[in-house]
C-alpha positions in Angstrom: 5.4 61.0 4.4 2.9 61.9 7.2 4.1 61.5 10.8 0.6 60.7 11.8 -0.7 57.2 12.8 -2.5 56.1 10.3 -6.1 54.1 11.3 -5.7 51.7 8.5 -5.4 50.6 5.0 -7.3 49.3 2.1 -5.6 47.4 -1.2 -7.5 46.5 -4.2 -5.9 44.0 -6.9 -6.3 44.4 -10.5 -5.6 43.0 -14.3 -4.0 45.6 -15.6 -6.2 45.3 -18.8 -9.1 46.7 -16.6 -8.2 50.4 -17.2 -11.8 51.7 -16.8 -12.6 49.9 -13.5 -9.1 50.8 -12.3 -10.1 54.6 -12.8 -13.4 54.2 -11.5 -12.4 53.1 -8.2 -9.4 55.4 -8.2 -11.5 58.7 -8.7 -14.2 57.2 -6.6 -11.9 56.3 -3.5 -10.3 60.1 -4.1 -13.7 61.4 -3.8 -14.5 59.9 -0.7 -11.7 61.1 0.6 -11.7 64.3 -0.2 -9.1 64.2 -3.0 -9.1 66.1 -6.6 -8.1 63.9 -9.2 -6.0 66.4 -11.7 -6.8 66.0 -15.7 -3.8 63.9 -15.9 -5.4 60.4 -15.4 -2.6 57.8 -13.9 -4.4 55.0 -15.7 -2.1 56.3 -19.7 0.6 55.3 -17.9 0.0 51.8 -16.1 -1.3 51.3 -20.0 2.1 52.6 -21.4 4.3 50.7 -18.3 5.7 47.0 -19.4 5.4 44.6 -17.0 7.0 45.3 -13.5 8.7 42.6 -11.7 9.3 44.2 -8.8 6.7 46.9 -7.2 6.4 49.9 -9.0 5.1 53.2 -7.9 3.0 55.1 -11.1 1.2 57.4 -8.8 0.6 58.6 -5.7 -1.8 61.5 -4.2 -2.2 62.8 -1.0 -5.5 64.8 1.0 -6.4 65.4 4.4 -8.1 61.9 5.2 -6.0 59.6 3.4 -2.8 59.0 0.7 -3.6 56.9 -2.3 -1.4 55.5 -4.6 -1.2 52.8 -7.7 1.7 50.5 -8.1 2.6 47.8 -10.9 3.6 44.6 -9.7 4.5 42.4 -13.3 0.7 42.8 -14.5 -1.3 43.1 -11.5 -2.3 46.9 -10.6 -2.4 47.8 -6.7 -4.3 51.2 -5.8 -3.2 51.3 -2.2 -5.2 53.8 0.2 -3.6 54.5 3.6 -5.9 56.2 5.4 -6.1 58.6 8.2 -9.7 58.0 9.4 -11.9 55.0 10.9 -12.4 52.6 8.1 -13.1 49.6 10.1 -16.7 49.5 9.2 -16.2 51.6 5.3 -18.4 50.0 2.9 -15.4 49.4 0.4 -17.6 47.0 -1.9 -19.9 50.1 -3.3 -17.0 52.3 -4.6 -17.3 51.6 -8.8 -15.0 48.9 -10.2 -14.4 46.8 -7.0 -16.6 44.2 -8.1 -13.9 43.5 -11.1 -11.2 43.3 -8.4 -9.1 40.4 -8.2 -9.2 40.8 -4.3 -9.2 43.0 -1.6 -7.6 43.6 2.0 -8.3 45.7 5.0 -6.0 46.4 7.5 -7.1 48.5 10.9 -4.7 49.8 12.9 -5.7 50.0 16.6 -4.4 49.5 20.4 -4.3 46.1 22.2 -7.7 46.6 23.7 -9.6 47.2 20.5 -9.0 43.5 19.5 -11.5 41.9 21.3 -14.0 44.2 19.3 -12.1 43.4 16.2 -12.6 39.5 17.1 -16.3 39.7 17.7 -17.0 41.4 14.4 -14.5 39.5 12.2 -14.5 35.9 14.2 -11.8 34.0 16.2 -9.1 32.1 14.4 -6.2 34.3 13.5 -2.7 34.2 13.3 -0.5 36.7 15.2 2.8 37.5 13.0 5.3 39.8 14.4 6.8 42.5 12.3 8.8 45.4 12.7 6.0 47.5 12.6 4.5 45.4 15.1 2.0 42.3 15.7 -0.3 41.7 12.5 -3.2 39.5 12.9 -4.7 37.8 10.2 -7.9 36.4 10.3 -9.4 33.5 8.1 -10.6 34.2 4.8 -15.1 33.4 4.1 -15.6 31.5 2.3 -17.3 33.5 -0.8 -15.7 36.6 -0.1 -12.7 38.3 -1.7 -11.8 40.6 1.0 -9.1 39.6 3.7 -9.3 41.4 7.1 -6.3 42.4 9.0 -5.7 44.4 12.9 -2.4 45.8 13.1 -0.7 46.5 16.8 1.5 49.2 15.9 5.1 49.1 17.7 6.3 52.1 19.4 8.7 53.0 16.4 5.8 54.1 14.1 8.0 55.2 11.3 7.7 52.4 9.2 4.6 51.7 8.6 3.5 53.6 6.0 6.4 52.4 4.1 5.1 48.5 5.1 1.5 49.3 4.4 2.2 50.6 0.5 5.6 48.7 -0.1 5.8 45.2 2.0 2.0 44.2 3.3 0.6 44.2 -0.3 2.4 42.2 -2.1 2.5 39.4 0.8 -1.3 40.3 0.6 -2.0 39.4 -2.9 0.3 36.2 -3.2 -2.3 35.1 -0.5 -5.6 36.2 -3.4 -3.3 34.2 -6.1 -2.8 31.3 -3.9 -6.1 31.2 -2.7 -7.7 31.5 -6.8 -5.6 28.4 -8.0 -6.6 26.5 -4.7 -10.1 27.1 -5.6 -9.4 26.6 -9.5 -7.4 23.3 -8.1 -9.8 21.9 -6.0 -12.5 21.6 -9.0 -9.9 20.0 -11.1 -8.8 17.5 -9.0 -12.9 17.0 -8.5 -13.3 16.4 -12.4 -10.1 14.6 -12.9 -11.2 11.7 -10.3 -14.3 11.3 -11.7 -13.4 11.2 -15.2 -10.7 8.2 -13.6 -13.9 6.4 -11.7 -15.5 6.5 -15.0 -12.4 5.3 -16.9 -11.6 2.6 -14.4 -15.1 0.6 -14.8 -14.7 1.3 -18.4 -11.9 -0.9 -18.0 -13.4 -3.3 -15.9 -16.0 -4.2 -18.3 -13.4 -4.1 -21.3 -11.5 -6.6 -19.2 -14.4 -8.8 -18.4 -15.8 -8.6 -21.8 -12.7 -9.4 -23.7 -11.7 -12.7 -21.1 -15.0 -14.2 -21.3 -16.6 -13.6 -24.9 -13.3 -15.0 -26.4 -14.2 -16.9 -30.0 -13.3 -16.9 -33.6 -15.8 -14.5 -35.0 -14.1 -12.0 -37.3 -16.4 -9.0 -35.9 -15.6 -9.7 -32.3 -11.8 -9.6 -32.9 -12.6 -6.1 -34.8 -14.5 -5.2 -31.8 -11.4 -5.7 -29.4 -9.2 -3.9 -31.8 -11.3 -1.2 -31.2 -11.3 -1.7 -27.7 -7.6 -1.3 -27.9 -8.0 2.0 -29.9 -10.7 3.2 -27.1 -8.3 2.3 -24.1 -5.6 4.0 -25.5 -7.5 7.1 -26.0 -8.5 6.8 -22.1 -4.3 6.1 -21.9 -3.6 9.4 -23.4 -6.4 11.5 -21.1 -5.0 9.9 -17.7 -1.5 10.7 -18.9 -2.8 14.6 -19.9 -4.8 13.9 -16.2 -1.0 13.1 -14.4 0.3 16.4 -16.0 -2.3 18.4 -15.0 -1.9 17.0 -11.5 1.8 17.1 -11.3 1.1 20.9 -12.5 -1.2 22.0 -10.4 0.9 20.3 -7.1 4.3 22.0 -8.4 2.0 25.5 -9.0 0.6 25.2 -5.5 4.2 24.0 -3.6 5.6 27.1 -5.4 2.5 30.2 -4.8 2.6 28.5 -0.9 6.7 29.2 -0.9 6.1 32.4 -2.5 3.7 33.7 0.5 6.0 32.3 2.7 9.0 34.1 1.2 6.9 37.5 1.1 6.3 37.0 5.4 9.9 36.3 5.7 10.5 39.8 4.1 9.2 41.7 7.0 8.5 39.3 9.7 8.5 36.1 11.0 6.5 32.7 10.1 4.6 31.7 13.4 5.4 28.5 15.0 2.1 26.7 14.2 2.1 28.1 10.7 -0.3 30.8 8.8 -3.6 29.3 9.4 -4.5 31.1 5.9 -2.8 29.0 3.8 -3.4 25.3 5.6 -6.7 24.9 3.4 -4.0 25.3 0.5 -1.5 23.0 2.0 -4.4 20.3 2.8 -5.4 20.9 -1.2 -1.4 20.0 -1.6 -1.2 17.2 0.2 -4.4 15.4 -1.4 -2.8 16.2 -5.3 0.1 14.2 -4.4 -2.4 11.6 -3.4 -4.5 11.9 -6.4 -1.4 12.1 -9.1 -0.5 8.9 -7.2 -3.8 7.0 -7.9 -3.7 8.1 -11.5 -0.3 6.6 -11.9 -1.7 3.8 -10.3 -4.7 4.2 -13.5 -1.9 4.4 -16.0 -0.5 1.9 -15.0 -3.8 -0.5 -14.7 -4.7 0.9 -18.4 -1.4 0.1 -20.1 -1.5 -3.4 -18.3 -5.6 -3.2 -19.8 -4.0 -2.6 -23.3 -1.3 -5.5 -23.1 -4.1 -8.0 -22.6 -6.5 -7.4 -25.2 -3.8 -7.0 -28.0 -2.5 -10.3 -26.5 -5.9 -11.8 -26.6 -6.3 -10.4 -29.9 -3.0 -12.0 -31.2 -3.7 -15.1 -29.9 -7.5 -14.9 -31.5 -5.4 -13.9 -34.9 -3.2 -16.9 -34.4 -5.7 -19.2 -33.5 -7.7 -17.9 -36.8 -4.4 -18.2 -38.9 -4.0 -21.9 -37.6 -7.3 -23.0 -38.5 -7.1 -21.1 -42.2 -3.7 -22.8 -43.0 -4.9 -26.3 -41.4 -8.3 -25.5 -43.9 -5.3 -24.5 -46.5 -4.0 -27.7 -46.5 -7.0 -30.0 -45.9 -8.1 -28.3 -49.9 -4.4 -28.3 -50.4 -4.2 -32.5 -49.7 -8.0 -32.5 -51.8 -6.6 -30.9 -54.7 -3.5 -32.7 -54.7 -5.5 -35.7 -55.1 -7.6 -34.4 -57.3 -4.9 -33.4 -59.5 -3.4 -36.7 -59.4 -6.3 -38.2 -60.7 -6.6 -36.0 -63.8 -3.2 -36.4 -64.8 -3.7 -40.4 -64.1 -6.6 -40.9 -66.0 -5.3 -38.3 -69.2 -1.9 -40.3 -69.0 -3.3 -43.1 -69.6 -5.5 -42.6 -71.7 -3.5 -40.3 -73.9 -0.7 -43.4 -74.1 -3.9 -45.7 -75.2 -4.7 -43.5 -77.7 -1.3 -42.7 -78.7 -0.2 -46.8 -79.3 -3.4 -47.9 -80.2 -5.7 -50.6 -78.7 -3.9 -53.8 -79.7 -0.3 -52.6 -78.6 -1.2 -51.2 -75.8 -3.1 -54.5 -74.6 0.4 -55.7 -75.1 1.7 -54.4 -72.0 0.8 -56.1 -68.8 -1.9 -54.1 -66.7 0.4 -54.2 -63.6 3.3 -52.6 -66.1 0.9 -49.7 -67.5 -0.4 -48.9 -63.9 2.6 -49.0 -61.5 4.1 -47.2 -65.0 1.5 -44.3 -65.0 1.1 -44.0 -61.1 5.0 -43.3 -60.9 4.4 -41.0 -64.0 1.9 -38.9 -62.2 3.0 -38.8 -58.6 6.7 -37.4 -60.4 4.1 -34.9 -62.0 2.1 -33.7 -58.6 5.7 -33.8 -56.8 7.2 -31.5 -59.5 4.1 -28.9 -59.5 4.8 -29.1 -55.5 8.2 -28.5 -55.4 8.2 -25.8 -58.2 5.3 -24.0 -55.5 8.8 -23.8 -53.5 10.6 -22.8 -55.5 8.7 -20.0 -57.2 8.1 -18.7 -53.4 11.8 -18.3 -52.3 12.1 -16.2 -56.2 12.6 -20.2 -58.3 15.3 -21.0 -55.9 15.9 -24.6 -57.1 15.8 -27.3 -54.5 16.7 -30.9 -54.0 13.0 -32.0 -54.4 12.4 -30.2 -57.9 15.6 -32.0 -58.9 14.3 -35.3 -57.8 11.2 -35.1 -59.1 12.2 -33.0 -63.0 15.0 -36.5 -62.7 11.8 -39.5 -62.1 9.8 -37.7 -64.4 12.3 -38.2 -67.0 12.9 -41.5 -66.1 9.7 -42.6 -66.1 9.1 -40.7 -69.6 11.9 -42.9 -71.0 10.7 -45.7 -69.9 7.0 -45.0 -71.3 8.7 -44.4 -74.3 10.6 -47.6 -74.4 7.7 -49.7 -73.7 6.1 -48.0 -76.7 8.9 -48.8 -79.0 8.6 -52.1 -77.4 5.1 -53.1 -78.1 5.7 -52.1 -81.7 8.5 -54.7 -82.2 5.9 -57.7 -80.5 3.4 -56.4 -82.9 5.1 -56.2 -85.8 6.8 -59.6 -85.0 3.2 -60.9 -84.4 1.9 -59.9 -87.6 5.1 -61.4 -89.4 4.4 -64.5 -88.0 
C-alpha cells in the first residue's frame, strides 16, 4: 500500500449481471490512468464468484496515478479507484459503462482551506462526520444526478485511509444509492396508492348514496347491489394489497435508513443533528406511516361499505320473500276456496245421483247441506294437513288425525242417511 496521500477517490456501483459495462469502465479508467490491463480479464471471475456478503476483493491493480480495484459486495460490483492525482473536476461520466451504473461517488481529499472552493463548486449544506481518518463532509445529493460528492480532511495519522477509502467509505456510500432508489421508487408508489384510494373512496360514496336512496323491490336493482357488493370487495382486496405494500415499503425504508446508519457507526460517528442525506428519506418514512394509516382508515370504511349493502340487500330479499309468501297465501286462501267448492258441488251432486231424485228429496235441505259442508271442509282440512305432513317426510300430526276421523264420520253418516231414505221410500211405496 502506497505511503502517499492520495488526492481522492472515485466508486462506481454495479449489477453484477452487467459484465460488459463493468469491463468497459474498468479498462477505460486503467487507461486513463496509465494502467495495462493484462489478458486475464477480472470480470470471469466476479461471473464465477457467488454472492458475497461481506466485501470481497477480486482484483486489484496498481500504476503511477492511481490503484484500482473491484470488490463483490452480495451482488453489487464496486470498481474502486484511489487516485494519486487531482480528480476534483475529472469528467467521470464519459468513461464507457458509467451510464449503466447504479451510482457513483467522489471523494477529494484536500486541506482545510480548500473547502471554501469545494463549497462554491458543489453548494452549502453538508454534514461534517468525524472519522478516524479525519472530518468527511458530505454534501446533498441533486436531484437527477447519481453521483454523490464528498471533501475529506485528512487527520495527521494518514495510514488509514486507503484502507477506509477501498474497504469502509464504499459500502456506507452505496447503502446511501440503495436508500436513495427505493425512496425515489417509494415516493411514486405512495403517489399511485393515494390516488387509486381517492378514486376508491368516492366510488364508495356514490355506492353508499345509491344503495340508501334507490331502495325498492325491483329484482334487477337488488342484482345490481349484489354486484355492488362483488365490486366493493374487489376495491376491499386492492386497499388490503395497498396496506401491504405500505407497511412494506415503511419496514424497507426503517431498515436501508438503519443500515446507513450502522455503516457510519463503523468508522465514525453520527452527527448531532443527523446526516442531512438521508432526512428526505426519513420525511418519505414518516408520511408512509401516515398513509398506511389512512388506508386502514379506507379498509375500514369499505368493509363497513360492504356490511350495509348486503344488509340492505337482505332486508330487500326479506321484504321480497314477505310479499311472495303473503301473495303465497292470498292464492293459497283462493284455492282453498276454490277447492272447497268443487268438492261441494261434486258431493252433492254425486250423492243426488247416487240415491236418486225422489230419496234424496227425502232428506231435509238443511240435513244434506250442513251434511256436505262438514263433508268437504273435513276434505280441504285433510289435503291441508297432509301438505304438513308430506313436508316434515309424512310426519303424522294431530290435525290429519282430526280431520282422516270427521271425514269418516261424516262418511258414515252420509251413508246412514242413504240407507235411511231407502227404508221411507220403500215404506212409502208399501203404503
Amino acid at each position: 500500500m502506497s505511503k502517499e496521500l492520495p488526492s481522492g477517490a472515485g466508486f462506481f456501483y454495479f449489477h453484477k449481471d452487467n459484465n460488459k459495462e463493468i469491463k468497459g469502465l474498468w479498462r477505460g479508467l486503467a487507461k486513463r490512468f496509465g494502467i495495462e490491463v493484462g489478458d486475464k480479464d477480472s470480470i470471469d471471475l466476479i461471473k464465477e464468484s457467488f454472492n458475497s456478503h461481506g466485501l470481497t476483493n477480486i482484483k486489484t491493480i496498481q500504476g503511477p496515478g492511481a490503484r484500482l480495484s473491484i470488490s463483490l459486495y452480495r451482488n453489487i460490483v464496486i470498481v474502486t479507484g484511489v487516485f494519486y492525482r487531482s480528480v476534483a473536476k475529472a469528467d467521470f461520466k464519459g468513461l464507457p459503462g458509467v451510464d449503466s451504473a447504479i451510482g457513483m461517488a467522489r471523494v477529494i481529499i484536500g486541506e482545510e482551506s480548500e473547502v471554501d472552493a469545494f463549497e462554491k463548486e458543489f453548494g452549502k449544506g453538508y454534514t461534517r462526520v468525524e472519522t478516524e481518518s479525519g472530518l468527511l463532509c458530505q454534501f446533498e445529493e441533486k436531484e437527477g444526478e447519481r453521483e454523490h460528492f464528498y471533501f475529506l480532511l485528512p487527520a495527521k495519522e494518514v495510514e488509514g485511509i486507503e484502507h477506509f477509502l477501498t474497504l469502509d467509505f464504499p459500502l456506507f456510500d452505496f447503502e446511501i444509492h440503495k436508500l436513495h432508489m427505493e425512496r425515489d421508487y417509494f415516493k411514486n408508489q405512495q403517489k399511485w396508492i393515494m390516488n387509486e384510494k381517492e378514486e376508491i373512496d368516492k366510488s364508495i360514496g356514490d355506492l353508499l348514496h345509491k344503495s340508501i336512496v334507490g331502495e325498492t323491490l325491483n329484482p334487477r336493482y337488488i342484482k345490481t347491489l349484489e354486484g355492488d357488493i362483488d365490486l366493493l370487495s374487489s376495491k376491499y382486496a386492492i386497499l388490503v394489497n395497498d396496506g401491504h405494500l405500505l407497511r412494506k415499503a415503511r419496514t424497507t425504508l426503517e431498515d436501508d435508513i438503519d443500515m446507513v446508519q450502522a455503516r457510519l457507526n463503523e468508522f465514525g460517528k453520527i452527527p448531532s443533528e443527523g446526516l442531512e442525506i438521508i432526512k428526505g428519506s426519513m420525511d418519505l418514512n414518516e408520511s408512509l406511516k401516515e398513509s398506511e394509516i389512512s388506508i386502514g382508515y379506507a379498509i375500514k370504511n369499505t368493509k363497513t361499505a360492504i356490511d350495509i349493502v348486503r344488509t340492505s340487500v337482505e332486508l330487500l330479499r326479506s321484504r321480497e320473500n314477505i310479499f311472495l309468501q303473503e301473495e303465497a297465501i292470498s292464492f293459497e286462501a283462493a284455492a282453498g276456496v276454490l277447492g272447497f267448492i268443487i268438492i261441494f258441488y261434486y258431493s252433492l251432486t254425486s250423492w243426488l245421483h247416487i240415491l236418486g231424485e225422489v230419496r234424496f228429496e227425502i232428506i231435509p235441505p238443511v240435513t244434506r247441506f250442513l251434511t256436505i259442508f262438514l263433508f268437504t271442509s273435513s276434505a280441504v282440512l285433510l289435503t291441508h294437513f297432509l301438505g304438513e305432513s308430506y313436508k316434515k317426510k309424512w310426519r303424522i300430526n294431530k290435525g290429519m288425525v282430526i280431520s282422516i276421523a270427521a271425514l269418516i264420520a261424516v262418511f258414515i253418516y252420509i251413508v246412514f242417511l242413504s240407507i235411511q231414505t231407502g227404508t221411507l221410500n220403500a215404506a212409502e211405496i208399501l203404503h
